[in-house]
VMD Tcl script that draws the C-alpha trace (Angstrom):
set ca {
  {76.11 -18.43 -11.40}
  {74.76 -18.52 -15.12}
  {72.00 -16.88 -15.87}
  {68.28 -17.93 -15.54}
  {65.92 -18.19 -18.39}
  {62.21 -17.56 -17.85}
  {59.41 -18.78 -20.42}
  {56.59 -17.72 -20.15}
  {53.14 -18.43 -21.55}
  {50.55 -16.68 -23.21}
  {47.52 -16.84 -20.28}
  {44.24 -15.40 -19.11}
  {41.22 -16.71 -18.06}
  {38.26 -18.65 -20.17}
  {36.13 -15.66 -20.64}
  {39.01 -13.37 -21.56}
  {40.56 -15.82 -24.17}
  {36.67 -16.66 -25.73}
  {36.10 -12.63 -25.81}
  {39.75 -12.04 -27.62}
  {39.54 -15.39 -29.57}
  {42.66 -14.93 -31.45}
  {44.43 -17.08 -33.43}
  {47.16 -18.38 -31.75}
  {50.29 -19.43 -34.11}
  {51.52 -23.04 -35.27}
  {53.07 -24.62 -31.95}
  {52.31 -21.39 -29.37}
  {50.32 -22.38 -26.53}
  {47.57 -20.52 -24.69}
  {47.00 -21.29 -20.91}
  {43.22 -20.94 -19.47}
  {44.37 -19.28 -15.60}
  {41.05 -20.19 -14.28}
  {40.21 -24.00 -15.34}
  {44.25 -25.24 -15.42}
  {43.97 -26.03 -19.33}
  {45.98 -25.51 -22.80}
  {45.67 -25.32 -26.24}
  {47.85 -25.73 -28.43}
  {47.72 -22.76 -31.94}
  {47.93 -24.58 -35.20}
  {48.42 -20.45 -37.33}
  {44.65 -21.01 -38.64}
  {42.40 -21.83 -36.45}
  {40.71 -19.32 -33.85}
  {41.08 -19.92 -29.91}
  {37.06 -21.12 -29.54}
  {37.27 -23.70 -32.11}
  {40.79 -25.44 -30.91}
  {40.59 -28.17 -28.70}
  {42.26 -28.40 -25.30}
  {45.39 -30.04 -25.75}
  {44.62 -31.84 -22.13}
  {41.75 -33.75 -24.16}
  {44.40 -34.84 -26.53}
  {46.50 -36.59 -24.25}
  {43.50 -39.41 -23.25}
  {45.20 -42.10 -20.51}
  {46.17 -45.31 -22.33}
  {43.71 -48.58 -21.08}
  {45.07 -51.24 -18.73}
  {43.44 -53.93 -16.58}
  {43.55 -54.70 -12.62}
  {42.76 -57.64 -11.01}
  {39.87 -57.51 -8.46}
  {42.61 -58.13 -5.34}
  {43.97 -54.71 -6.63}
  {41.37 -52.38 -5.68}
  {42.51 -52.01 -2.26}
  {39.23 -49.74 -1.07}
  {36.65 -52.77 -2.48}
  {34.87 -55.85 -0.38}
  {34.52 -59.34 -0.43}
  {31.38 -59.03 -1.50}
  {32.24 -56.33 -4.61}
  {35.02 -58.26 -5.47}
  {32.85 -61.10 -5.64}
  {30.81 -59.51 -8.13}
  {33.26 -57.89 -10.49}
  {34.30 -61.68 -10.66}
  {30.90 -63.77 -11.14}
  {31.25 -65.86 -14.21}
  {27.09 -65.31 -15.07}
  {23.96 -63.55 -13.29}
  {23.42 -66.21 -11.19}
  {26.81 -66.36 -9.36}
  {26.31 -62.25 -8.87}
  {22.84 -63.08 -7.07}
  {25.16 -65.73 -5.42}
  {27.37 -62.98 -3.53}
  {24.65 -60.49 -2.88}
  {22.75 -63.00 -1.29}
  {19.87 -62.70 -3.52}
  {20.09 -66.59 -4.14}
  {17.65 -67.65 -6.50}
  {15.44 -64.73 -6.95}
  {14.72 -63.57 -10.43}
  {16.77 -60.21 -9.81}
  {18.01 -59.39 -12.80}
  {21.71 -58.43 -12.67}
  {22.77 -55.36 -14.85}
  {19.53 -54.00 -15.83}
  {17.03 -51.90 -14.81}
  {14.76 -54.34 -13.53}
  {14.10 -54.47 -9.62}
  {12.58 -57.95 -9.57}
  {14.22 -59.11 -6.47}
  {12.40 -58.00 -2.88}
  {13.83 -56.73 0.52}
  {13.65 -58.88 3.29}
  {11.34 -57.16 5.39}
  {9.23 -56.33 2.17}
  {5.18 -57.57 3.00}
  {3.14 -58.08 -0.33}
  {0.11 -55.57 -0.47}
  {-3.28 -57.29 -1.59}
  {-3.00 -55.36 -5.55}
  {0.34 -57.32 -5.12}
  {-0.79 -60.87 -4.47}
  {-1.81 -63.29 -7.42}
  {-4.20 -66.25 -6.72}
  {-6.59 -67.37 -3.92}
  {-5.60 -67.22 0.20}
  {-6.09 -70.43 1.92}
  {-8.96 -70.81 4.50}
  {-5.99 -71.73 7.11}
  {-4.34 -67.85 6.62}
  {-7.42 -65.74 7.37}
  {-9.05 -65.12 10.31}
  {-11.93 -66.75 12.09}
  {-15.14 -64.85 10.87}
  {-16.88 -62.97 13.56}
  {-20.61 -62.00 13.34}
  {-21.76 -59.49 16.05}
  {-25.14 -59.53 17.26}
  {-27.32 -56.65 18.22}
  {-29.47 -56.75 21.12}
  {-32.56 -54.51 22.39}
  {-32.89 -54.51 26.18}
  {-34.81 -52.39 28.67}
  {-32.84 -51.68 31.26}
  {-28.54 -51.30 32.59}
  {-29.56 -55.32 34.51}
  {-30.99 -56.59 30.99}
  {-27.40 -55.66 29.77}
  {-25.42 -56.90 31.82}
  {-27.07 -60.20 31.36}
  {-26.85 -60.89 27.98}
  {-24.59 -63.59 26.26}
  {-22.12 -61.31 24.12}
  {-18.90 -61.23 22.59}
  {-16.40 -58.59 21.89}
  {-18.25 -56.36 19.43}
  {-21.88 -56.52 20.39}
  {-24.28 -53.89 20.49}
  {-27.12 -53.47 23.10}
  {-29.46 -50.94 22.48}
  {-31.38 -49.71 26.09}
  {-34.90 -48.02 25.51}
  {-35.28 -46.75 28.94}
  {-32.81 -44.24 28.26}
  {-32.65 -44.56 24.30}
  {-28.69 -44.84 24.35}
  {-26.41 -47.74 22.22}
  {-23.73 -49.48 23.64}
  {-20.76 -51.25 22.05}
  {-19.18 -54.03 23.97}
  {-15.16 -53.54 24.39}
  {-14.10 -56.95 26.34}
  {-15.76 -60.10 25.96}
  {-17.18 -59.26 29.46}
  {-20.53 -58.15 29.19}
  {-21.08 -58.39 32.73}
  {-18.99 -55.24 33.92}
  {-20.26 -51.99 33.01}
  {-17.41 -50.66 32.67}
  {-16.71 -52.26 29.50}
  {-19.56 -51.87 27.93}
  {-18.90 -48.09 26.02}
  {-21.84 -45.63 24.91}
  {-21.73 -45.04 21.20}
  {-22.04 -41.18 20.77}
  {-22.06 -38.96 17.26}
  {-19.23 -36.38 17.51}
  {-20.95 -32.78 19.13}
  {-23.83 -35.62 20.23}
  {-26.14 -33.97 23.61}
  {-25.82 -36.11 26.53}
  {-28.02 -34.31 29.03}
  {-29.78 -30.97 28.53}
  {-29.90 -28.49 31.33}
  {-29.02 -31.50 33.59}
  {-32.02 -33.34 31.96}
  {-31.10 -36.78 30.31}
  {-34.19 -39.28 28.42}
  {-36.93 -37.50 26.87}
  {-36.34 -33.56 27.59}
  {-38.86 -31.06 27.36}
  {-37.55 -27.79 28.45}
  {-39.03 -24.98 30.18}
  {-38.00 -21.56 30.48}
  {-36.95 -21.45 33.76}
  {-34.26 -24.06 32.45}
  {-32.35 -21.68 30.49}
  {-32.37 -18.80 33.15}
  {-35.66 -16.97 31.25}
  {-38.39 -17.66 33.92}
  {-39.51 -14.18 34.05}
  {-39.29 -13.72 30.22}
  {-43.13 -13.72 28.81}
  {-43.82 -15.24 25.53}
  {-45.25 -12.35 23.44}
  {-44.53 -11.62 19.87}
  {-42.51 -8.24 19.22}
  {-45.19 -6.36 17.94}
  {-47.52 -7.07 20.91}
  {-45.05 -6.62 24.06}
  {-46.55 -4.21 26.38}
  {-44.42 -0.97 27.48}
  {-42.26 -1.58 30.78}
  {-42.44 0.11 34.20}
  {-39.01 1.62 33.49}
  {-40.33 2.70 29.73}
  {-42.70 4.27 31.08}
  {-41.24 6.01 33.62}
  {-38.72 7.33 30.84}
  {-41.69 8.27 28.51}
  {-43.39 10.21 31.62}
  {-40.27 13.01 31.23}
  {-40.97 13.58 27.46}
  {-43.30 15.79 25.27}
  {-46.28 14.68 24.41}
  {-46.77 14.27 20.70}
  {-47.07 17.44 18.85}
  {-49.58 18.51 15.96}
  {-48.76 19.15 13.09}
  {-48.59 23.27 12.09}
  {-48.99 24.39 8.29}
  {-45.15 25.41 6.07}
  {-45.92 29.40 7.40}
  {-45.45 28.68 11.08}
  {-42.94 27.24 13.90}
  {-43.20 26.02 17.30}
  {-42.79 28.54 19.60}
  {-41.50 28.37 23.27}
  {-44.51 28.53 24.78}
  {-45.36 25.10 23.02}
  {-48.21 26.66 20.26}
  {-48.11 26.69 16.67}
  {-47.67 30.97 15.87}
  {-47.34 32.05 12.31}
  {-43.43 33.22 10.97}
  {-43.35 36.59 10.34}
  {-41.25 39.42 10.72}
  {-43.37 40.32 13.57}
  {-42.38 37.60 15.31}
  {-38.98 38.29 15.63}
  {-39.05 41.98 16.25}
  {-38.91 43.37 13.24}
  {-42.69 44.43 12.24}
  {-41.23 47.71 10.61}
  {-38.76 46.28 8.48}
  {-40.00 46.27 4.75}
  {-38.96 42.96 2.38}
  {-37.03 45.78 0.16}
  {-33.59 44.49 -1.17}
  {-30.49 47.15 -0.77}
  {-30.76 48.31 -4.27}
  {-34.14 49.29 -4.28}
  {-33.96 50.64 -0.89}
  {-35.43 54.16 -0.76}
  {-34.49 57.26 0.87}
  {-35.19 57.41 4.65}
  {-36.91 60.45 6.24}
  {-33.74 61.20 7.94}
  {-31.39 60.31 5.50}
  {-33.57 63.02 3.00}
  {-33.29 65.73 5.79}
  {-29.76 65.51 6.07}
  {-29.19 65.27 2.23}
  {-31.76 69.01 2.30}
  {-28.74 70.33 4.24}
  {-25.92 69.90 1.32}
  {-25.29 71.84 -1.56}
  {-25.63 69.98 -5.29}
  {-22.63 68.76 -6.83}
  {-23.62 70.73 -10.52}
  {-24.03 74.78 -10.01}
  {-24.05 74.42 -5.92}
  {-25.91 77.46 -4.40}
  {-24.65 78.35 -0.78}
  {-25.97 80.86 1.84}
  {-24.39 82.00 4.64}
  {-20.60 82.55 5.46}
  {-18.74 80.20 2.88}
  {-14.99 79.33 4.14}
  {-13.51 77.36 1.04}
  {-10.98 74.95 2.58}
  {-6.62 75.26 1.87}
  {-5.65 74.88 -1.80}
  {-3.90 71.44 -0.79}
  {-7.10 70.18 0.50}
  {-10.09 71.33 -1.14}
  {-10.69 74.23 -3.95}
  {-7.88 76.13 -5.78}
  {-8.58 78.82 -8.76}
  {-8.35 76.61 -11.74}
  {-11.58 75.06 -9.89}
  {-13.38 78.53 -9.77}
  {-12.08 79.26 -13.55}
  {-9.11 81.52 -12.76}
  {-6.00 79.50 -13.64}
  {-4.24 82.62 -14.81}
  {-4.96 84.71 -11.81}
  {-1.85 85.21 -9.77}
  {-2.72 86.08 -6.02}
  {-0.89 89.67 -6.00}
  {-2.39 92.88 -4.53}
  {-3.99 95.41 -6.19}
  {-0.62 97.78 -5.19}
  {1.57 95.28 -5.93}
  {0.12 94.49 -9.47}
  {1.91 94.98 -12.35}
  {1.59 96.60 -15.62}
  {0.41 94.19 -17.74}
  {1.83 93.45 -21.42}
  {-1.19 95.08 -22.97}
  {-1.10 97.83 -20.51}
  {2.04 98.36 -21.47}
  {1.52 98.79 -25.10}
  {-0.95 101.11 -24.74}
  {1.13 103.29 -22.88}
  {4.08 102.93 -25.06}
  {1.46 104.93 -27.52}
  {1.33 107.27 -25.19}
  {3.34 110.98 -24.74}
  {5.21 111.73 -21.62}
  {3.43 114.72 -19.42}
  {6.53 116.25 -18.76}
  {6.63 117.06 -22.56}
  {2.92 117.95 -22.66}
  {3.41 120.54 -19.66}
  {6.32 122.47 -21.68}
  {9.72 120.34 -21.03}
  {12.16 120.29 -23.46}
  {11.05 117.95 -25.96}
}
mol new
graphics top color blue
foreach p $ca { graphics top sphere $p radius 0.5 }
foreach p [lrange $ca 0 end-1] q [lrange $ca 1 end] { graphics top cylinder $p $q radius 0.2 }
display resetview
């Protein structure tokens, strides 16, 4: 089997080639992956700026005869092959009608198309409008004096025994039925089951016990006054030093009053000794040169006093046999001649 040769084409989509834009060389081609189109490099111009190769390549123009388009109709073929205007309106049945083939224009009208009166040029003849009807208003005083009148679809009777209008429906003004009450929309027919001339009283809205007083005059109630039985009577007023005690008087606010007559208005700072607090302060010694009488037991060194508190830091707690010759002591016997010598030894 000889061997295969592959070619292969310089590719990638749209974006990628724009975003590279290189510059492909004379003959090379570049192949867009995404929108199935080529271009062809001429070695100077940049990818962006070449054309597509497919626009290049435009089909060549030739001609069909009408019979040839096999998906057309009569009537479109007809068209395509009308010698003027005329013969199109011809085959789209527009006849004579000044539709104007090939424009814009939409002079022509449907079939079912009905003129509106901005529409319609000139006058109407008498023998296309309808026959003029005047209706007639009548005043009557009673439902009989209705029903008797000579009236025509449309009328209006007007009844002052129960001031109500009525419009005539049929052109039977004999039967009630057809004669129809003319009523404003949200209009009152009948108030509290009164129709006519209705004046209302207060036992026709459920109020025949209410009494027509003013607010500010309306006396107080059984059942206030019961209520108002069970409280205080008003109080008078006291003066700013006093309250209302619980046996309902007026007593003046003191310290007296709440047990505490022997209490003096003295703040804590300025509080002085008390009588007991002195005699118990007679019984201590003073911190500064304390003078004590009686048996004085100082407390443990840990706890309380220790020498360098009395002044004798340098005082070691020995006995008087167990003392020891001190340095000075010492010195002043050092100046001193053994008595062993003094009593004849050998010296």
């Amino acid at each position: 089997m000889p061997a295969v040769t592959v070619m292969q084409t310089r590719r990638g989509t749209a974006a990628q080639w724009t975003t590279a834009n290189p510059v492909l060389a004379s003959g090379e081609f570049g192949y867009e992956t995404d929108t199935k189109k080529m271009k062809v490099g001429d070695g100077v111009t940049a990818w962006v700026s070449l054309p597509y190769w497919d626009d290049q390549s435009a089909p060549a123009v030739h001609n069909h005869t009408a019979s040839q388009i096999s998906d057309s109709t009569a009537t479109g073929r007809s068209v395509l092959t009308a010698a003027d205007a005329a013969a199109a309106r011809t085959a789209i049945g527009a006849g004579t009608s000044s539709l104007a083939i090939g424009s814009t224009a939409s002079t022509a009208k449907a079939g079912n198309w009905f003129p509106s009166f901005a529409e319609v040029t000139g006058t109407l003849s008498s023998a296309q409008l309808p026959p003029l009807a005047i209706n007639k208003t009548d005043v009557v005083a009673s439902e009989a004096a209705m029903l008797a009148l000579v009236s025509e679809r449309g009328d209006m009777a007007i009844r002052t025994d129960n001031g109500k209008t009525y419009v005539l429906s049929t052109d039977s003004p004999t039967t009630l039925a057809d004669w129809k009450e003319i009523t404003a929309s949200g209009a009152v027919t009948s108030v509290a089951g009164k129709t006519g001339t209705v004046t209302l009283a207060k036992a026709d809205v459920g109020l025949s016990n209410v009494d027509n007083t003013s607010d500010a005059n309306k006396p107080v109630s059984t059942a206030q006054q019961t209520a108002l039985n069970a409280k205080e009577n008003t109080i008078a007023s006291g003066t700013t030093a006093q309250v209302w005690r619980g046996d309902k008087t007026w007593v003046t606010a003191d310290k007296t009053l709440v047990g505490l007559s022997n209490v003096d208005n003295t703040s804590d700072a300025n509080k002085p000794v008390s009588t007991a607090q002195q005699t118990a302060l007679n019984a201590k010694a003073n911190l500064a040169s304390p003078t004590f009488t009686g048996t004085v037991t100082l407390p443990s060194t840990t706890n309380g006093l220790t020498k360098s508190n009395v002044g004798l830091s340098n005082v070691d707690n020995t006995s008087d046999a167990n003392k020891p010759v001190s340095t000075a002591t010492q010195t002043a016997l050092n100046a001193k001649a053994n008595l062993a010598l003094i009593d004849g030894g050998t010296p």
